[in-house]
MIROMAR-226281 format. One line per field, with one value per residue (C-alpha): residue number from 0; residue in three letters; x, y, z. Coordinates in Angstrom, 2 decimals, decimal comma, padded with zeros to 5 digits, always signed. Layout:
residues N
k	c(NUM ...)
r	c(ALA ...)
c1	c(X ...)
c2	c(Y ...)
c3	c(Z ...)
This chain:
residues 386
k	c(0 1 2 3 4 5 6 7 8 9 10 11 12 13 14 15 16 17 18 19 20 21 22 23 24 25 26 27 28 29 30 31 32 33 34 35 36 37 38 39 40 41 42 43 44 45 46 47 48 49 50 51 52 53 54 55 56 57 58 59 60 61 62 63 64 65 66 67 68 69 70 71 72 73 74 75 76 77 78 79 80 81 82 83 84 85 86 87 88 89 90 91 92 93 94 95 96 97 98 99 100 101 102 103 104 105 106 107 108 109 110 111 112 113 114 115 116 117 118 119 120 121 122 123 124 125 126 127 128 129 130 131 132 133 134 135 136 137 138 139 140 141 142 143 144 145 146 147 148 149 150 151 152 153 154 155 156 157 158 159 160 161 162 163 164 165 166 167 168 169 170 171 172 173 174 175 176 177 178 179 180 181 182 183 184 185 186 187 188 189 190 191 192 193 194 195 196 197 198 199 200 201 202 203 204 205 206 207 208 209 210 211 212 213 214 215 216 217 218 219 220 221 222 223 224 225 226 227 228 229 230 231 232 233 234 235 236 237 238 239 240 241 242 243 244 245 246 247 248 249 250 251 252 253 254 255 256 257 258 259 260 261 262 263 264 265 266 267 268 269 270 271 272 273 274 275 276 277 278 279 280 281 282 283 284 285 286 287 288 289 290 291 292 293 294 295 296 297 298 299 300 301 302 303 304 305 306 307 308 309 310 311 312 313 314 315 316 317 318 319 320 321 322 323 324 325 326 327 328 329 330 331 332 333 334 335 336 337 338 339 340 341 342 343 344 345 346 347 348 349 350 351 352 353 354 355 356 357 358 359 360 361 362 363 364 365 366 367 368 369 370 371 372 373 374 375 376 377 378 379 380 381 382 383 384 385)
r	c(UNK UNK UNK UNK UNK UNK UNK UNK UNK UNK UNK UNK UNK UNK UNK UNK UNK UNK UNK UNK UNK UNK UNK UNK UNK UNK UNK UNK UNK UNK UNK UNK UNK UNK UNK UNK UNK UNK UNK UNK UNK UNK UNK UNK UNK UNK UNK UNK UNK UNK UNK UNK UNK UNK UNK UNK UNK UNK UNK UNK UNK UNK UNK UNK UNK UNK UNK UNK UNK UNK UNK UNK UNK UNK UNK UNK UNK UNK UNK UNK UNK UNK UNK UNK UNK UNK UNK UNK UNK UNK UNK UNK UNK UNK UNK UNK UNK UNK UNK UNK UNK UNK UNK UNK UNK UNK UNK UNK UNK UNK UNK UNK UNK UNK UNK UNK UNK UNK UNK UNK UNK UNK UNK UNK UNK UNK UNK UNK UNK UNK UNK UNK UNK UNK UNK UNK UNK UNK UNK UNK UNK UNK UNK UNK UNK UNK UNK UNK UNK UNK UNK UNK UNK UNK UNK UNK UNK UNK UNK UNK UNK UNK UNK UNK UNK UNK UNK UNK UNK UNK UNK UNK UNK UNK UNK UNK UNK UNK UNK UNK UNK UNK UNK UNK UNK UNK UNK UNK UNK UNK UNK UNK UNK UNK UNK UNK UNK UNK UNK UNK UNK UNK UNK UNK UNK UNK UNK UNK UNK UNK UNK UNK UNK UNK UNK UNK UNK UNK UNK UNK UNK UNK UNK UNK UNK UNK UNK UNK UNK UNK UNK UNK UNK UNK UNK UNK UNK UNK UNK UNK UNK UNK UNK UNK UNK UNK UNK UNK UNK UNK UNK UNK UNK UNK UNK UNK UNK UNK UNK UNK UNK UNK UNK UNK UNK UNK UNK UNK UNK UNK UNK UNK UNK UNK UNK UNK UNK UNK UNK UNK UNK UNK UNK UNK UNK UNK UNK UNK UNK UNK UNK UNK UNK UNK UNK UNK UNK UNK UNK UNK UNK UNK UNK UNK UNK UNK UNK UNK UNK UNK UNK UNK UNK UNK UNK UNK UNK UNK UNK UNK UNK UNK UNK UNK UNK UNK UNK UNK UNK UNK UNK UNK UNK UNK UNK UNK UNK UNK UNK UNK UNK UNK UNK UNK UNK UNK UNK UNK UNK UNK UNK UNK UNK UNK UNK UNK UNK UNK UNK UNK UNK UNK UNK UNK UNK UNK UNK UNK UNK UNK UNK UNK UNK UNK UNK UNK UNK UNK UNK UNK UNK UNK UNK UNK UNK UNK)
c1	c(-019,34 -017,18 -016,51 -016,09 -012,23 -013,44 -012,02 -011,80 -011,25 -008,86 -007,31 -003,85 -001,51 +001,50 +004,99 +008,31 +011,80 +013,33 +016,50 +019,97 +021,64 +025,14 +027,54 +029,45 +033,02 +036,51 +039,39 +041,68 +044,62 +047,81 +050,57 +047,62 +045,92 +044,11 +042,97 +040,05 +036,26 +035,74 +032,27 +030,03 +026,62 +023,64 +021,63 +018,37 +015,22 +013,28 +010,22 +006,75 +006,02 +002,93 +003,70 +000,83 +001,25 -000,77 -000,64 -003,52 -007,19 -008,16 -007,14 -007,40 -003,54 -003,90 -006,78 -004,47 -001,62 -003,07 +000,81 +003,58 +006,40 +009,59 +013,10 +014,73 +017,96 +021,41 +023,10 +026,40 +029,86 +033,17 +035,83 +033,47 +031,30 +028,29 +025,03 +022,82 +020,12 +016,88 +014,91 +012,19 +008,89 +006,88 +003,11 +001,81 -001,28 -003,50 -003,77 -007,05 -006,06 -006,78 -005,69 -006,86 -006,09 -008,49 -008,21 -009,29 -010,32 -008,31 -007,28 -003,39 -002,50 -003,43 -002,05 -002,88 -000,42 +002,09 +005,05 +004,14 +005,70 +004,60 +006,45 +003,53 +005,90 +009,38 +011,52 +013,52 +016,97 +020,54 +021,80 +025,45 +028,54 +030,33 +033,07 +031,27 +031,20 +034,77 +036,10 +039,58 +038,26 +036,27 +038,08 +036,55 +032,71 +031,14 +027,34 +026,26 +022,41 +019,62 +018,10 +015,04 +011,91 +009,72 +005,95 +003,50 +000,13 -003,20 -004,97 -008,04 -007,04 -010,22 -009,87 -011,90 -012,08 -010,06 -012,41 -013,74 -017,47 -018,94 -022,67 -025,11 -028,69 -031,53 -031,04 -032,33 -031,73 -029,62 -026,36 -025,09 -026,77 -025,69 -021,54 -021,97 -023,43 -020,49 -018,19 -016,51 -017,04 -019,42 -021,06 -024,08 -027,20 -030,50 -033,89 -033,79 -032,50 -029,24 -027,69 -024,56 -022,51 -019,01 -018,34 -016,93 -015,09 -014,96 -013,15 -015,58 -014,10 -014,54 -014,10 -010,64 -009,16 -009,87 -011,17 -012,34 -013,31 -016,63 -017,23 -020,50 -021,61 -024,14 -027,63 -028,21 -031,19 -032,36 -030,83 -028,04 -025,60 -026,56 -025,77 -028,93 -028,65 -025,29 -024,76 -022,66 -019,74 -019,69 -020,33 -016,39 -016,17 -017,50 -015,57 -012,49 -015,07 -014,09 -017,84 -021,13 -023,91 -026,99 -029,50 -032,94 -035,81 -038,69 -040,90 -040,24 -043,27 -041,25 -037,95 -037,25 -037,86 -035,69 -032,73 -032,56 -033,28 -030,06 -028,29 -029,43 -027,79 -024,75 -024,43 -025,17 -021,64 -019,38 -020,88 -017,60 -019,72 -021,57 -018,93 -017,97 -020,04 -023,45 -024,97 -028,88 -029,44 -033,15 -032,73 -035,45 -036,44 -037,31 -040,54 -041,55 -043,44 -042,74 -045,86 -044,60 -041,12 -042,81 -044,55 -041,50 -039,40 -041,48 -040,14 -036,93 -034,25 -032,81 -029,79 -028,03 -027,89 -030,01 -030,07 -032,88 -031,13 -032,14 -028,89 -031,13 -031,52 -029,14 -031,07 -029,21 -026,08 -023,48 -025,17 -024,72 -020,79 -020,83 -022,18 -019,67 -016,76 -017,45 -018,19 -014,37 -012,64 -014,43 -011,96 -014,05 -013,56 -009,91 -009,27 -005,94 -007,41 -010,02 -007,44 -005,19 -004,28 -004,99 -008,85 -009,60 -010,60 -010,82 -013,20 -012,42 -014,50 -017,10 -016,55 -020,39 -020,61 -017,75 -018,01 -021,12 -018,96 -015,83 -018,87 -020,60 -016,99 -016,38 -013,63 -014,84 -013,80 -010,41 -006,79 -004,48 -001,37 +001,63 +004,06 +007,40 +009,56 +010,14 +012,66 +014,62 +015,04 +017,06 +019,42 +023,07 +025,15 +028,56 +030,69 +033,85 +031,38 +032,22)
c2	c(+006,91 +008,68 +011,38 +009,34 +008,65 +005,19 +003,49 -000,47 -001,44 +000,02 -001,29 -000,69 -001,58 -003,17 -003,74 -005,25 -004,01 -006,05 -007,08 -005,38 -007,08 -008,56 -006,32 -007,79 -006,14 -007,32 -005,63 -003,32 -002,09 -000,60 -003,33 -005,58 -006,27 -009,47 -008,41 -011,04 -010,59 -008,35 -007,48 -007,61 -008,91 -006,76 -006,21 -007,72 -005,26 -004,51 -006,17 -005,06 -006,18 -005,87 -005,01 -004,52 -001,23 -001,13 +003,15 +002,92 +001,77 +002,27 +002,37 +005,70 +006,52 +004,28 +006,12 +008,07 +006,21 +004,02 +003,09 +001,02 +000,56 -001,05 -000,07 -001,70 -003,20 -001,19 -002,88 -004,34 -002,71 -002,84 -004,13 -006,54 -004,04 -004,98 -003,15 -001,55 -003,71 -001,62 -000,31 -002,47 -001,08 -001,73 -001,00 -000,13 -001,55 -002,17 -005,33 -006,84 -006,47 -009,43 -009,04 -010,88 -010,41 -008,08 -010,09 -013,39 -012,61 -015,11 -014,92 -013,58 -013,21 -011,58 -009,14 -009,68 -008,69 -005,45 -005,92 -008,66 -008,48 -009,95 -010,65 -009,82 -009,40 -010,44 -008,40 -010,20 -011,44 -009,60 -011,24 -012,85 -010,87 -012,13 -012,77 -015,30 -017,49 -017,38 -021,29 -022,52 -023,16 -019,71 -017,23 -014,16 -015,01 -012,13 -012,64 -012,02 -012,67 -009,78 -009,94 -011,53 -009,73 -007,90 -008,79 -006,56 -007,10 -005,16 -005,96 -005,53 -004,67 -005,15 -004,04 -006,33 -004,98 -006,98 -007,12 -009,41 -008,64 -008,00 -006,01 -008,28 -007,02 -005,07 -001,18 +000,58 -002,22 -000,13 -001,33 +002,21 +003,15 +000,03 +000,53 +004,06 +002,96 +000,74 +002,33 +005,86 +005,43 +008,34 +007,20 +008,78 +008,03 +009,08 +007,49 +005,97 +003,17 +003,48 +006,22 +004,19 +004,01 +003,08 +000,73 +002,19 +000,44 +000,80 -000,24 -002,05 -002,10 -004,88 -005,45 -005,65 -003,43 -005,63 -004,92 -006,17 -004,53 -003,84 -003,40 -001,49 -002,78 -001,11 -002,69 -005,92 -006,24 -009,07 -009,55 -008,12 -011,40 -010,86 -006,95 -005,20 -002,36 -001,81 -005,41 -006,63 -004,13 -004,67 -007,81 -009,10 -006,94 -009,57 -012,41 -011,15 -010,83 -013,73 -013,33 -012,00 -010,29 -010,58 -007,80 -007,55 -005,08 -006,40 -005,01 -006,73 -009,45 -012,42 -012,24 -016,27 -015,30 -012,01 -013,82 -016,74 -013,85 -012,67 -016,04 -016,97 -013,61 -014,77 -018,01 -016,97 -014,55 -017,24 -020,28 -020,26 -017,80 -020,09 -021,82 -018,38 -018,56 -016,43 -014,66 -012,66 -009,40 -008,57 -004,74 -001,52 -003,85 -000,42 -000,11 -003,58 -004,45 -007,57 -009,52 -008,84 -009,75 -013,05 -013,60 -013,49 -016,00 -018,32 -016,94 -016,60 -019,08 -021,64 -022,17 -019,68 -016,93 -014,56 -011,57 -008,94 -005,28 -001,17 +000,70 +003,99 +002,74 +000,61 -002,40 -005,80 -004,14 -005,60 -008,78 -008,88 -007,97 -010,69 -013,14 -011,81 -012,36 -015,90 -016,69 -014,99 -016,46 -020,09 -023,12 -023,22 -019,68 -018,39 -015,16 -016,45 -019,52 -017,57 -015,10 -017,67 -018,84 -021,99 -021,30 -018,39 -019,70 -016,60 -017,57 -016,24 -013,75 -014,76 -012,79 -013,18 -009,98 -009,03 -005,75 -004,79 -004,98 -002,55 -000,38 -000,12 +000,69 +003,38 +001,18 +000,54 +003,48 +001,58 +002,54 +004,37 +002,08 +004,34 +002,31 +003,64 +000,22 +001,84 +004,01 +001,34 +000,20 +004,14 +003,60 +004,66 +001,92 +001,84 +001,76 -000,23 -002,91 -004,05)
c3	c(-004,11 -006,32 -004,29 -001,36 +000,23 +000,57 -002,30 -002,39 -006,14 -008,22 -011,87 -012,42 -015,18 -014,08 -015,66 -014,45 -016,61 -019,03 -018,65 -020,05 -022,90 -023,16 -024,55 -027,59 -026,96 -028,55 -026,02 -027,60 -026,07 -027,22 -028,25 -027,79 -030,97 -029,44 -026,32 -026,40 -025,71 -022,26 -023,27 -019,66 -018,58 -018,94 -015,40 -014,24 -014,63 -011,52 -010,53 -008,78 -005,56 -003,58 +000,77 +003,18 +005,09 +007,87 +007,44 +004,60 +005,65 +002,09 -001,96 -002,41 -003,00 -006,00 -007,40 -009,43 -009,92 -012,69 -014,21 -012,28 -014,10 -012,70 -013,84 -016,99 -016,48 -018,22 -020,98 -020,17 -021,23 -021,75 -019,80 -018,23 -016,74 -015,55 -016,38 -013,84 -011,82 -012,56 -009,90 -007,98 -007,64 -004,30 -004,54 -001,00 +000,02 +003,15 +004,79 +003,30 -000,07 -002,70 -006,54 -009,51 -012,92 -014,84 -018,13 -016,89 -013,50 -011,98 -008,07 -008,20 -004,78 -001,30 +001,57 +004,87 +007,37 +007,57 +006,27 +003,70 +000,74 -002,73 -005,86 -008,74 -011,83 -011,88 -013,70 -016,62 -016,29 -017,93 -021,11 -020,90 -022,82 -025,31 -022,09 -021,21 -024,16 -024,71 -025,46 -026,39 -030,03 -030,03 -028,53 -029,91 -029,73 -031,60 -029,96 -026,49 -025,44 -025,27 -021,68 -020,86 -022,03 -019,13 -017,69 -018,08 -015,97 -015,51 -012,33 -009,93 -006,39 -003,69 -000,32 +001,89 +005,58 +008,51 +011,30 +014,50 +013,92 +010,75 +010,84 +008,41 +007,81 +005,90 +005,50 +008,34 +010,55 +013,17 +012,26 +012,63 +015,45 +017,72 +016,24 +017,78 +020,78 +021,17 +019,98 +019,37 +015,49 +014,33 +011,09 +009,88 +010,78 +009,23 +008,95 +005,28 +003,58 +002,33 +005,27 +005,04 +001,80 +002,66 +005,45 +008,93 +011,53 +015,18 +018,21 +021,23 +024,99 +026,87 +030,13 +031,49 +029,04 +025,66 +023,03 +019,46 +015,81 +014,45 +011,12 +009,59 +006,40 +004,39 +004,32 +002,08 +000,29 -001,72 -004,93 -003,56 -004,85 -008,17 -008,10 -006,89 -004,74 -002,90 -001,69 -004,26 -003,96 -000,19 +000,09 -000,33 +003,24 +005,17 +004,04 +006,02 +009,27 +011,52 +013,38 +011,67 +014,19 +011,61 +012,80 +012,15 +013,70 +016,39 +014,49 +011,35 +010,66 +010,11 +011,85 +011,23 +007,19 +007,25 +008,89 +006,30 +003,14 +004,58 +004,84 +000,87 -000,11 +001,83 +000,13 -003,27 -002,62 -001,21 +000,02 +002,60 +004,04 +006,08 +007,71 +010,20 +013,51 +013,80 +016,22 +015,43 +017,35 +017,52 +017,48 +018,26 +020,80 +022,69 +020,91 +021,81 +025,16 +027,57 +026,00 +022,18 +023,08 +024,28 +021,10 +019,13 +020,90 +018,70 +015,40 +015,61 +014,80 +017,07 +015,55 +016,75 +019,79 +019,79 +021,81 +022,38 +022,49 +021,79 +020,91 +022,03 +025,60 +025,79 +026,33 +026,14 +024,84 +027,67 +026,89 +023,29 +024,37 +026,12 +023,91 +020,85 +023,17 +023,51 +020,14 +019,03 +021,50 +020,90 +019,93 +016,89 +015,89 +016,23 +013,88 +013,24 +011,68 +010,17 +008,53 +007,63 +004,06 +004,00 +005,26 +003,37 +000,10 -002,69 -005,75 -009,28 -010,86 -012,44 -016,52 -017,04 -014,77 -014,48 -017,56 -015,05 -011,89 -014,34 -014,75 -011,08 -009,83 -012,64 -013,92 -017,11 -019,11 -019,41 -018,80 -021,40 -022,19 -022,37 -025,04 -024,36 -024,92 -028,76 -027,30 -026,12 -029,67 -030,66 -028,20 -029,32 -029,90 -028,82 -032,25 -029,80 -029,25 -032,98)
């Protein structure tokens, strides 16, 4: 995975600017000799924003870009002059993404449309001149205020994939094969576990021109909540699924067993989990005959459709299209609601694992703090401001 232009978790150090002191400035002016305090108001620094760009489909622009630092505001000046606002920094990212803080692991904030935008740090507000504390009884105030100090964040960003129908099941279950089948998505396809390491989407036609995403997740094993194998890094992809299609082989022995393996690994995760609507595709069903077909209607579960299909033949595809189309477009199972703030519940990381998630990720080797504030402090001072 680290070669792969998939990348879903980054950690990035953020900072907002401080903000631009007051200047301290007594007027002079020829014939003048008490001009009064003129000194202006330093500016605002920038801040760092977060906006969902619907142009990236992954992290990997942030990969490299480990440092966001937002403009500090200019001091204020003579004459009343105002110092400069500092530059805002906007941090594209695609819709999906969720950020939490990478000290405590608390849940920050989330993207999930184009065009949203963020605040993450707000940059720290201009100290007052000495013009504006100017009083009847103090008309030459020699003291302005130093701007507000800056914010300075380091964060986890996790991509987790926007899609109608999320692929749930055991590696080598055909989750591949069927999104091609369906789809014009290409991902590769080999027999052994593990073929798929990133996930892939893909776009399935319906009739009358519609159409909804598919999403390819590699293959859960069990364990896979508490890190084994790849489950635990992809995973956080099906939480954004508004419909899971849990797959499991005819030939497996105990379909009923597999299906509910899959559903404990899915509650371990996110226990919210459970609450999106199900539907079990009984896959390979090429290799089966009428007779074993009949013999397995009696182990698998009733709680939820099931659907016998072979992506290779295309057995009991159209059906299965059928039967997804339904379940997204059921009262019960909008992907607005689904997507929607106040239904989407994020859970903080757990720190007991999270050094071992830093390290599965390759995020672990930390990130280099460049401390440049100390050359704010040798900044010339203006000798008039006295």
């Amino acid at each position: 995975m680290a070669d792969s232009n998939f990348v879903d978790y980054v950690k990035i150090y953020c900072r907002s600017g401080k903000g631009g002191r007051g200047s301290m400035h007594l007027r002079h002016v020829k014939y003048q000799p008490n001009g009064g305090p003129d000194g202006g108001d330093g500016g605002d620094g920038g801040s760092v924003y977060l906006r969902g760009n619907h142009n990236y489909w992954t992290l990997l622009h942030l990969k490299y870009q480990r440092h966001v630092f937002a403009e500090h505001g200019g001091n204020g000046g003579r004459a009343k002059c105002h110092g400069t606002k500092g530059r805002d920094e906007y941090i594209d990212v695609p819709c999906g993404t969720v950020v939490y803080d990478a000290e405590t692991g608390k849940f920050v904030c989330d993207v999930t449309h184009d065009g949203q935008v963020v605040r993450l740090l707000k940059g720290g507000r201009g100290g007052l001149g000495n013009f504006q504390f100017r009083t009847s009884t103090n008309q030459a105030p020699r003291y302005a205020q130093p701007g507000e100090p800056l914010q300075e964040m380091t964060v986890i960003l996790e991509l987790k994939l926007l899609a109608d129908v999320g692929l749930v099941g055991f590696p080598n279950a055909g989750k591949s094969t069927l999104l091609s089948s369906m789809s014009s998505a290409r991902p590769k396809i080999a027999n052994y576990p593990f073929t798929t390491l990133e996930p892939s989407l893909g776009i399935v036609e319906y009739r009358d021109q519609k159409s909804f995403v598919m999403a390819d997740i590699p293959g859960i094993i069990e364990g896979a909540s508490e890190g084994k194998g790849l489950g635990l890094r992809f995973l956080r992809h099906i939480e954004r699924n508004s419909l899971l299609l849990f797959m499991v082989p005819g030939d497996t022995d105990d379909i009923k067993k597999e299906y509910e393996v899959l559903l404990g690994e899915l509650r371990n995760f996110n226990p919210e989990m459970l609450d999106k609507r199900r539907v079990l595709a009984v896959t390979k069903c090429d290799l089966l005959d009428d007779e074993l077909v009949d013999m397995l209607q009696a182990t698998i579960p009733t709680d939820v459709p099931v659907v016998f299909i072979s992506s290779v033949t295309g057995q009991g595809v159209d059906e299965l299209k059928d039967v997804l189309w339904q379940e997204l477009n059921s009262e019960s199972n909008k992907l607005q609601a689904i997507m929607g703030e106040d239904t989407l519940v994020h859970r903080d990381k757990d720190m007991s694992k999270f050094a071992v998630e830093l390290h599965d990720e390759g995020e672990d080797e930390g990130i280099e703090y460049i401390d440049i504030d100390h050359l704010d402090d040798l900044e010339d001072v203006d000798e008039e401001d006295f």
